[in-house]
N, CA, C and O of each residue as an XYZ file, in Angstrom:
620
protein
N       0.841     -1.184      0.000
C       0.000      0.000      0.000
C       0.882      1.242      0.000
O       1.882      1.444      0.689
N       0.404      1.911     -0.768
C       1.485      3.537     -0.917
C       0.740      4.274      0.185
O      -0.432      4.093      0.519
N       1.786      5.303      0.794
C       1.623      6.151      1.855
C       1.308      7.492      1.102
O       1.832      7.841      0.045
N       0.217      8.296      1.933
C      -0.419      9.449      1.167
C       0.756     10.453      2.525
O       1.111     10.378      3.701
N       0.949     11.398      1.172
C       1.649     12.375      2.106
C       0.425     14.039      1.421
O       0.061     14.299      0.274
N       0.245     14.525      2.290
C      -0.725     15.573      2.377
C       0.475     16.804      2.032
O       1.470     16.844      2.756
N       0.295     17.969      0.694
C       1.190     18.529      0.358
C       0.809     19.941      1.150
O       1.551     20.681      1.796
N      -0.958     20.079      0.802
C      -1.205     21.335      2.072
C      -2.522     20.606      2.338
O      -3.045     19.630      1.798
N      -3.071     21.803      3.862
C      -4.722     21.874      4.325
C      -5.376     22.931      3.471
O      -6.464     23.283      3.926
N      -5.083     23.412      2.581
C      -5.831     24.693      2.097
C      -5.512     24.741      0.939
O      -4.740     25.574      0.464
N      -6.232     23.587      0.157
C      -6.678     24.080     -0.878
C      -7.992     23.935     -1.702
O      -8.917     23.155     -1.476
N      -7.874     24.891     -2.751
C      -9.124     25.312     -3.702
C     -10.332     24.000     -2.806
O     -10.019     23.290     -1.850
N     -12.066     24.056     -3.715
C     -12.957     23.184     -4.233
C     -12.504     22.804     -4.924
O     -12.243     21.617     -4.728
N     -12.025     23.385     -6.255
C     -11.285     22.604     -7.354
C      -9.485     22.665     -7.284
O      -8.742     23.068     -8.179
N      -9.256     22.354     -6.496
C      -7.621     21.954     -5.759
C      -6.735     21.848     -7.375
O      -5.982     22.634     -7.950
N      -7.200     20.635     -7.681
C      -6.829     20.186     -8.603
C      -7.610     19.362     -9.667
O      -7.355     18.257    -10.147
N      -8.808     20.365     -9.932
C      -9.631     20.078    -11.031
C      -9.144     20.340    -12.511
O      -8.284     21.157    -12.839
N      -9.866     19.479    -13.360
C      -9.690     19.861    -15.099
C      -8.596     19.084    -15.503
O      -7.606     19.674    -15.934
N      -8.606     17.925    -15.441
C      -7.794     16.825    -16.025
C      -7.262     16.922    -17.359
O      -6.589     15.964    -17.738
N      -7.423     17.849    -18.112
C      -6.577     18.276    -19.211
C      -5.203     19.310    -18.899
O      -4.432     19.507    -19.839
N      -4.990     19.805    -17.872
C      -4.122     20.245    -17.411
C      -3.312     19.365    -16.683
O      -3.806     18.862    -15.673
N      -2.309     19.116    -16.959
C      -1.337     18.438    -16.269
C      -0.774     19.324    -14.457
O      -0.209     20.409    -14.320
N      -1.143     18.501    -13.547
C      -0.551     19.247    -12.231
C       0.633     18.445    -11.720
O       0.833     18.500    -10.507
N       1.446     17.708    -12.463
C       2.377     17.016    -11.882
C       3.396     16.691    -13.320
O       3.032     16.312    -14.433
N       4.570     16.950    -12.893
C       5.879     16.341    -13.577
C       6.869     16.151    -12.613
O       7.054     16.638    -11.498
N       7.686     15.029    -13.547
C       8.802     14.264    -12.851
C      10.173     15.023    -13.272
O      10.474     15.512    -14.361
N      11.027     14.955    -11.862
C      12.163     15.433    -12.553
C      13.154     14.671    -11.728
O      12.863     14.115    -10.669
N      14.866     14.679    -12.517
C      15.620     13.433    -10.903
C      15.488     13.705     -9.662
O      15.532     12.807     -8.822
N      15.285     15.115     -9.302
C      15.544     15.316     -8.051
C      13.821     15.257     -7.395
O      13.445     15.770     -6.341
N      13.056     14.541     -8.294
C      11.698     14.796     -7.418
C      10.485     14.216     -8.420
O      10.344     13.315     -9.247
N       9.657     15.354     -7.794
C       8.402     15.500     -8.463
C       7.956     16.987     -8.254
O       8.804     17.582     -7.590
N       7.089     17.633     -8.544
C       6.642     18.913     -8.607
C       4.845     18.827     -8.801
O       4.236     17.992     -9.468
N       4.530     19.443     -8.363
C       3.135     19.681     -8.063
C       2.475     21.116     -8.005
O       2.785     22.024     -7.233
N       1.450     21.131     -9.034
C       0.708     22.562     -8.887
C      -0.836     22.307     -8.240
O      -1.677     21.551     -8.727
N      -0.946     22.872     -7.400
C      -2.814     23.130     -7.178
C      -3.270     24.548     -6.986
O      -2.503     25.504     -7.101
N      -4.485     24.650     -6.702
C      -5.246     25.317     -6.553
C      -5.457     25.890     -5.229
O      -6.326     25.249     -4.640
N      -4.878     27.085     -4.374
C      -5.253     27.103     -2.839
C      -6.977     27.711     -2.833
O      -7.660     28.020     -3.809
N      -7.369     27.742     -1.266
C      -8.340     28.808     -0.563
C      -8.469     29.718     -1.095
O      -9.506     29.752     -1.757
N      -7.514     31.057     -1.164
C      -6.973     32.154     -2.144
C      -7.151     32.220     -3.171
O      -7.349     33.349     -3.619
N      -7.172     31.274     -3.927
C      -7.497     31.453     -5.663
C      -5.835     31.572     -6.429
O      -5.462     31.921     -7.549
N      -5.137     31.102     -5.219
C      -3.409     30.983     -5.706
C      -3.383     30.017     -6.144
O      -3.965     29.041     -5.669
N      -2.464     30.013     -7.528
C      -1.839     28.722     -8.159
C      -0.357     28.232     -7.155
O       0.545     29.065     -7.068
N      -0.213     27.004     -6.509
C       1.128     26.646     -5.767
C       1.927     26.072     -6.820
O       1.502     25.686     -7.909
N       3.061     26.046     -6.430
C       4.180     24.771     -6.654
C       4.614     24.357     -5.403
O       4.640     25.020     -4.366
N       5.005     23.022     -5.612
C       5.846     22.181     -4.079
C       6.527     21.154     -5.025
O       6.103     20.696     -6.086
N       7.896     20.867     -4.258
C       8.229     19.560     -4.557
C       8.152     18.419     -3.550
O       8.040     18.354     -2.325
N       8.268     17.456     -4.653
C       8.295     16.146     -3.451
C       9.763     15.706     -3.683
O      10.263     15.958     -4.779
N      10.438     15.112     -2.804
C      11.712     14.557     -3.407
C      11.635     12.879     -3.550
O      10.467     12.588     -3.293
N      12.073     12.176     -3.725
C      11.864     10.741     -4.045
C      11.835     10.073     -2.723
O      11.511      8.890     -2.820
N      12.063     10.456     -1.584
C      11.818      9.842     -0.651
C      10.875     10.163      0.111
O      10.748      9.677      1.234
N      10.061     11.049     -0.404
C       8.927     11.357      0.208
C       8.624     12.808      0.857
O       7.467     13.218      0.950
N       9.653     13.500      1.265
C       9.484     14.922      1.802
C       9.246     15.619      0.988
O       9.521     15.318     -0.174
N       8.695     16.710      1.284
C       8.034     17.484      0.812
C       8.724     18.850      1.206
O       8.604     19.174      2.388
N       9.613     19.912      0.156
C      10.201     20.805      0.460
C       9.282     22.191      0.135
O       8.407     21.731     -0.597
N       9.101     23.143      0.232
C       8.661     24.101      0.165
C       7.739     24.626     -0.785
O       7.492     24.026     -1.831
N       7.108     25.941     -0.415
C       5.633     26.283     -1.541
C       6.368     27.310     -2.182
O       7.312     27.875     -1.629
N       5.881     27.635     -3.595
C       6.029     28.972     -4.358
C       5.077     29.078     -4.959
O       4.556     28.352     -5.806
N       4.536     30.937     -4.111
C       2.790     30.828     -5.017
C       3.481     31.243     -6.563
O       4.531     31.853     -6.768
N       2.517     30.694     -7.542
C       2.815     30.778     -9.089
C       2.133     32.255     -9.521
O       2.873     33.046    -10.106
N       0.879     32.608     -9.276
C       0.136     33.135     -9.759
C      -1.157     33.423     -8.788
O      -1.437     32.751     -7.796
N      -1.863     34.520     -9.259
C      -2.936     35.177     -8.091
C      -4.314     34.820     -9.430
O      -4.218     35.170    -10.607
N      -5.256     34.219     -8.946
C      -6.893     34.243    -10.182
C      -7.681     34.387     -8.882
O      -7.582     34.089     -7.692
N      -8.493     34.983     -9.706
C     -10.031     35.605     -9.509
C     -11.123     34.455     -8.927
O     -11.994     34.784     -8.121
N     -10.975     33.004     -9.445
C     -12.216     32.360     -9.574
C     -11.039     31.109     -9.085
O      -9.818     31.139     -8.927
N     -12.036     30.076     -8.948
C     -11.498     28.565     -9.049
C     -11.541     27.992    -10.215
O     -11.690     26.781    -10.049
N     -11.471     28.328    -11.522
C     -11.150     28.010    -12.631
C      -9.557     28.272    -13.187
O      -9.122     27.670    -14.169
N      -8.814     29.184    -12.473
C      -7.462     29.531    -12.426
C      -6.089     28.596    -11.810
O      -5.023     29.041    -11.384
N      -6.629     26.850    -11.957
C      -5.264     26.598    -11.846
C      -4.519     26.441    -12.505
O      -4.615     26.760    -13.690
N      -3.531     25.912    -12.011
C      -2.415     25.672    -12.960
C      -2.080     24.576    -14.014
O      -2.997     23.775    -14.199
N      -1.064     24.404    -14.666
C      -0.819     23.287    -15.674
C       0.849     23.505    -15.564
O       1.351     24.627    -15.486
N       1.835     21.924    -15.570
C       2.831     22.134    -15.434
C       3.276     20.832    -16.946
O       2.634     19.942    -17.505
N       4.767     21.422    -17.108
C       5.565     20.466    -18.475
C       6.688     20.412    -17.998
O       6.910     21.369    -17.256
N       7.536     19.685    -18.098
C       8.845     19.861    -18.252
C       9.334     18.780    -19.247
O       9.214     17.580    -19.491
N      10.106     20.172    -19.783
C      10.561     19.798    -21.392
C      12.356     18.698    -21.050
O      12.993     18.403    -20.039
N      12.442     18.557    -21.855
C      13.785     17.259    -21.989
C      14.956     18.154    -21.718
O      15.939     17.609    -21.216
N      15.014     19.514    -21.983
C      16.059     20.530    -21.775
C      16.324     20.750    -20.074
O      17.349     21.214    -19.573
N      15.079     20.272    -19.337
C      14.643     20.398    -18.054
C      14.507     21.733    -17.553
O      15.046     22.266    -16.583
N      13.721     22.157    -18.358
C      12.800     23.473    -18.193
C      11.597     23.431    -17.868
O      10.872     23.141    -18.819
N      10.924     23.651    -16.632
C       9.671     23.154    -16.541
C       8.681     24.674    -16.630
O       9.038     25.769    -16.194
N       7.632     24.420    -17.182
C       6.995     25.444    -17.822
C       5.271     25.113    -17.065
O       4.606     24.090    -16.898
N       5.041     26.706    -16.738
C       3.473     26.681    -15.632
C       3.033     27.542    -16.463
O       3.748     28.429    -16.929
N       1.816     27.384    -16.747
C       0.996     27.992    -16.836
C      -1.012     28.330    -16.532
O      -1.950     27.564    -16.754
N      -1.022     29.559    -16.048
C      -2.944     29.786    -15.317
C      -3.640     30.810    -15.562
O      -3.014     31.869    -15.557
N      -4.658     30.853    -15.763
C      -5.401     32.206    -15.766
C      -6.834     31.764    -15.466
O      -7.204     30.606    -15.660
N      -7.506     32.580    -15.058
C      -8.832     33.020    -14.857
C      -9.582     33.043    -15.775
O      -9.123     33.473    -16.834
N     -11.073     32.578    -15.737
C     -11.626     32.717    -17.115
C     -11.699     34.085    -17.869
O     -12.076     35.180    -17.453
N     -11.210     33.694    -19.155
C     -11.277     34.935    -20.030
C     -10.559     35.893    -20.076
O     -10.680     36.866    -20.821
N      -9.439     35.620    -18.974
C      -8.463     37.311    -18.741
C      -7.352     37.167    -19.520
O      -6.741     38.162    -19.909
N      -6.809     35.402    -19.963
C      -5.847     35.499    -20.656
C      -4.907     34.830    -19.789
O      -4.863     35.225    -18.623
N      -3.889     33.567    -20.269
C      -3.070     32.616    -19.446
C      -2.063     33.656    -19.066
O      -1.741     34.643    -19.728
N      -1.637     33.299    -17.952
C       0.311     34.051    -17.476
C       1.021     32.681    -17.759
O       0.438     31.598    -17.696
N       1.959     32.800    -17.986
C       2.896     31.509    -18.695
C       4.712     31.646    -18.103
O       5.417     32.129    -18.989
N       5.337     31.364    -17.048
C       6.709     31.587    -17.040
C       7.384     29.842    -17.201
O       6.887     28.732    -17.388
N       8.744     30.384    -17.008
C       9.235     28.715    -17.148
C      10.854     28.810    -16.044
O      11.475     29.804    -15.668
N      11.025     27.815    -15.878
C      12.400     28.057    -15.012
C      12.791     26.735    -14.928
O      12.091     25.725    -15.010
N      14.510     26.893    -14.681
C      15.334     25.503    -14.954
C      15.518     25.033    -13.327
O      16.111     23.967    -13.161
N      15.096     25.686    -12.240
C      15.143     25.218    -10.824
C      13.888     25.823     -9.898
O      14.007     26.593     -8.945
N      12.592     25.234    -10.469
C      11.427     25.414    -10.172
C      11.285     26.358     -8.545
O      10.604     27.364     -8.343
N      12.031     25.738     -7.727
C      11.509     25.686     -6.145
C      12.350     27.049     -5.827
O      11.987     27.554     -4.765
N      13.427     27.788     -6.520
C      13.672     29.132     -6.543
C      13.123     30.041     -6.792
O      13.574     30.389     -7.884
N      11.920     31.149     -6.293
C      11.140     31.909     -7.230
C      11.802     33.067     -7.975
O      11.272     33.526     -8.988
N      12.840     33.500     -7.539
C      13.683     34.289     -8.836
C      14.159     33.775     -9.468
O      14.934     34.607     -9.940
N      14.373     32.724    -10.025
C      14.627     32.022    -11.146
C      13.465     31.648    -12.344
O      13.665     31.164    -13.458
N      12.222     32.038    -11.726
C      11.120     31.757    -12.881
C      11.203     33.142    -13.768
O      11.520     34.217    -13.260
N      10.913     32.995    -15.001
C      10.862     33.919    -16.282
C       9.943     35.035    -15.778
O       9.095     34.858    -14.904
N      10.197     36.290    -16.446
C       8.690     37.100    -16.184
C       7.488     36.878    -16.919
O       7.472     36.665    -18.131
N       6.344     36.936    -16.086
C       5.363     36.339    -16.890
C       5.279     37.355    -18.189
O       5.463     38.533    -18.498
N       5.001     36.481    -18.564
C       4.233     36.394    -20.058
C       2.588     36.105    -20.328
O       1.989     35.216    -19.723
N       1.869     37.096    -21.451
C       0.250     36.658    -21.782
C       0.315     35.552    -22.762
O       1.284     35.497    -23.519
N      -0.507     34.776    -22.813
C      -0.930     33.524    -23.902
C      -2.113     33.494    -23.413
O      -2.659     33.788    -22.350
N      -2.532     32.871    -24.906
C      -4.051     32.630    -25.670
C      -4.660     33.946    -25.373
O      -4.120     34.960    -24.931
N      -6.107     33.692    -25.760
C      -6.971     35.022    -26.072
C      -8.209     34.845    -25.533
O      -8.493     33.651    -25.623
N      -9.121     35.501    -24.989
C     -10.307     34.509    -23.971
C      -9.985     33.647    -23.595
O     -10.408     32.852    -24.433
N      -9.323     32.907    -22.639
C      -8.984     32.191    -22.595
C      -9.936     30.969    -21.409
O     -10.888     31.410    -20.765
N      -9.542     29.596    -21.286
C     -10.021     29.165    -20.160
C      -9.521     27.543    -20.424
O      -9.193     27.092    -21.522
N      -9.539     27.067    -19.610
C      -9.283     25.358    -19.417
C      -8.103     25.218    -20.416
O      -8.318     25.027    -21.613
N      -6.928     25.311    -19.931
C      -5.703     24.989    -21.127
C      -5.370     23.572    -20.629
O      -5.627     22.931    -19.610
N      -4.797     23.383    -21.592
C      -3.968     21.488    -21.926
C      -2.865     21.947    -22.741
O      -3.042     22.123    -23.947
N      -1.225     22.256    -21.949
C      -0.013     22.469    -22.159
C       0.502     21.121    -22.600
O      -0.011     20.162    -22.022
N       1.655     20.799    -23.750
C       2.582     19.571    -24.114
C       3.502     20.557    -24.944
O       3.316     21.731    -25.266
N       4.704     19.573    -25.218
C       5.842     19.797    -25.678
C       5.717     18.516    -26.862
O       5.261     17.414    -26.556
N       6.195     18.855    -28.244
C       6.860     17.243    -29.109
C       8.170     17.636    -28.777
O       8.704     18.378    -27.952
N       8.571     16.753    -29.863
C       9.844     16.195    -30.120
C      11.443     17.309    -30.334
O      12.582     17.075    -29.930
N      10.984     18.356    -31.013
C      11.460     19.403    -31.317
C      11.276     20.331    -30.255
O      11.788     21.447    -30.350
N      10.543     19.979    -29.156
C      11.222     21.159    -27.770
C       9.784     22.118    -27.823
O       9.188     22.531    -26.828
N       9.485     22.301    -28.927
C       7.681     23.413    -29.098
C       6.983     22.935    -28.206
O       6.728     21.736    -28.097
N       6.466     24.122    -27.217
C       5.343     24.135    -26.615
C       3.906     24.178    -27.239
O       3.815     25.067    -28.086
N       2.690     23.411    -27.037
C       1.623     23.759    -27.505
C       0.582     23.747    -26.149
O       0.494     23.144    -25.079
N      -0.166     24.839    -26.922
C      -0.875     24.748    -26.144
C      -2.628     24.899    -26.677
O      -3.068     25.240    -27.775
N      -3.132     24.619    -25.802
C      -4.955     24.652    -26.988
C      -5.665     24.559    -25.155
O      -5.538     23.872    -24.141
N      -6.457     25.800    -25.676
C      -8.109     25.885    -24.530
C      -8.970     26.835    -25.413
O      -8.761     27.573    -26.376
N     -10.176     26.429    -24.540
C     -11.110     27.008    -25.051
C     -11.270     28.341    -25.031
O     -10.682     29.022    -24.191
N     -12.147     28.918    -26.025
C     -11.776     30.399    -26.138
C     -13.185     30.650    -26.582
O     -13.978     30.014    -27.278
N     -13.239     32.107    -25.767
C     -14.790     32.417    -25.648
C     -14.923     33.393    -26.564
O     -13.963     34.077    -26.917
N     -16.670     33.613    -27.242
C     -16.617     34.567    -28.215
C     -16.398     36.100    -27.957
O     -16.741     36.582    -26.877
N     -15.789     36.922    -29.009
C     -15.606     38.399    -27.852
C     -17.084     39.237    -28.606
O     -16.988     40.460    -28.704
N     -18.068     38.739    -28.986
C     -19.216     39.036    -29.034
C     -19.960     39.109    -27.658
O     -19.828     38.238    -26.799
N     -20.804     40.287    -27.507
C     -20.901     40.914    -26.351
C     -22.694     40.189    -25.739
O     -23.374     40.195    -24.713
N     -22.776     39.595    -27.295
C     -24.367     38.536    -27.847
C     -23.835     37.068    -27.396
O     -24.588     36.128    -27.650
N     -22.314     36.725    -26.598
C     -22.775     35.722    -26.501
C     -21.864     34.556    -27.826
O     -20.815     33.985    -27.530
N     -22.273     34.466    -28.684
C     -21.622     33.335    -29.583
C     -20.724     31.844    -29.480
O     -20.544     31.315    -28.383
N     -20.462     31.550    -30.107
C     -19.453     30.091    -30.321
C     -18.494     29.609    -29.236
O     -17.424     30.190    -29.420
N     -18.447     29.074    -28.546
C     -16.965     29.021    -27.497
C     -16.463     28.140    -28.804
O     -17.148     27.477    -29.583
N     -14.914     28.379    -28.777
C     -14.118     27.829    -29.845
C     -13.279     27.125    -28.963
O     -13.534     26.740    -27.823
N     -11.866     26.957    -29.867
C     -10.966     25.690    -29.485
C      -9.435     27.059    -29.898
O      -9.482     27.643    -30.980
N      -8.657     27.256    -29.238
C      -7.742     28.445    -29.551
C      -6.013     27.505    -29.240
O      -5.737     26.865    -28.225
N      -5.313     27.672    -30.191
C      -4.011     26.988    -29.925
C      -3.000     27.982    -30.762
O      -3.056     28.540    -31.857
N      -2.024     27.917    -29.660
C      -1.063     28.662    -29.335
C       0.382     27.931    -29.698
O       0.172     26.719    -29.649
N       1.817     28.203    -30.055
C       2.554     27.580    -30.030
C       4.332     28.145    -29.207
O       4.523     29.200    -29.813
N       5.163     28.024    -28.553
C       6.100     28.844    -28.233
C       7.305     28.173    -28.475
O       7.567     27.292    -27.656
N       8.460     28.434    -29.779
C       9.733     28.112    -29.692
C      10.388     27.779    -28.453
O      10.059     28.494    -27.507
N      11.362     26.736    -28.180
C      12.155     26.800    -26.999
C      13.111     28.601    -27.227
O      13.662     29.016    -28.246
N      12.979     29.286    -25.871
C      14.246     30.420    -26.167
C      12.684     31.953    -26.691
O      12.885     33.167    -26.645
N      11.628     31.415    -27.020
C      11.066     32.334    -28.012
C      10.041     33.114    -27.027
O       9.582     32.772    -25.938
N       9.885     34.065    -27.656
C       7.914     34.439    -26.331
C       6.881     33.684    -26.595
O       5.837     33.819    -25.957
């Protein structure tokens, strides 16, 4: 039987809702984890392979419980977060030693209406990314499908 280790007491209803977002990648020295707090903060924590659990870095501040996070880490071992709130537009940074918070990039905007993203990397290092995207008709209209792409090195 695997042992549950509890990373916090406070987080979100939707902690870690929307299964198209990835909230977990592996790296040697661990694992990494994003949720959802009380606050409407996106976290990071790592786990290390033996089980401890080293420290929080809030990622990002949203409005709603639709604002968590999504994490990648690319083969370069760059791991890349990204969250936003419905419709305001993703914040996106990336950093090569996650659990340092001056070491993450300055954020950056991605997608356009944005909401529910699903972040991956292929073969060639490109980030993609695709969520739904709301109409900017004021009547209402189409929710669409919106995808985004970012060079390794690029905005």
């Amino acid at each position: 039987m695997m042992t549950v280790v509890v990373l916090t007491r406070d987080g979100c209803d939707r902690a870690t809702a929307y299964h198209q977002a990835n909230k977990i990648v592996r790296a040697p020295e661990g694992i990494y984890v994003t949720w959802l707090d009380a606050a409407f903060r996106c976290m990071l924590t790592h786990a290390k392979p033996d089980g401890t659990v080293g420290g929080t870095v809030p990622m990002a501040q949203g409005f709603d419980n639709h604002c968590g996070g999504t994490l990648v880490r690319t083969p370069d071992g760059v791991t890349h977060f990204l969250s936003g709130s419905h419709h305001v537009g993703f914040l996106y940074r990336s950093s090569a030693t996650p659990m340092a918070p001056e070491s993450w990039s300055l954020p950056e905007c991605a997608g356009m209406l944005p909401t529910y993203p699903s972040l991956v990397y292929d073969r060639e290092g490109l980030l993609h990314l695709a969520h739904r995207h709301s109409s900017m008709h004021k009547s209402g209209g189409a929710w669409g499908v919106g995808w985004s792409m970012k060079l390794p090195g690029k905005p």
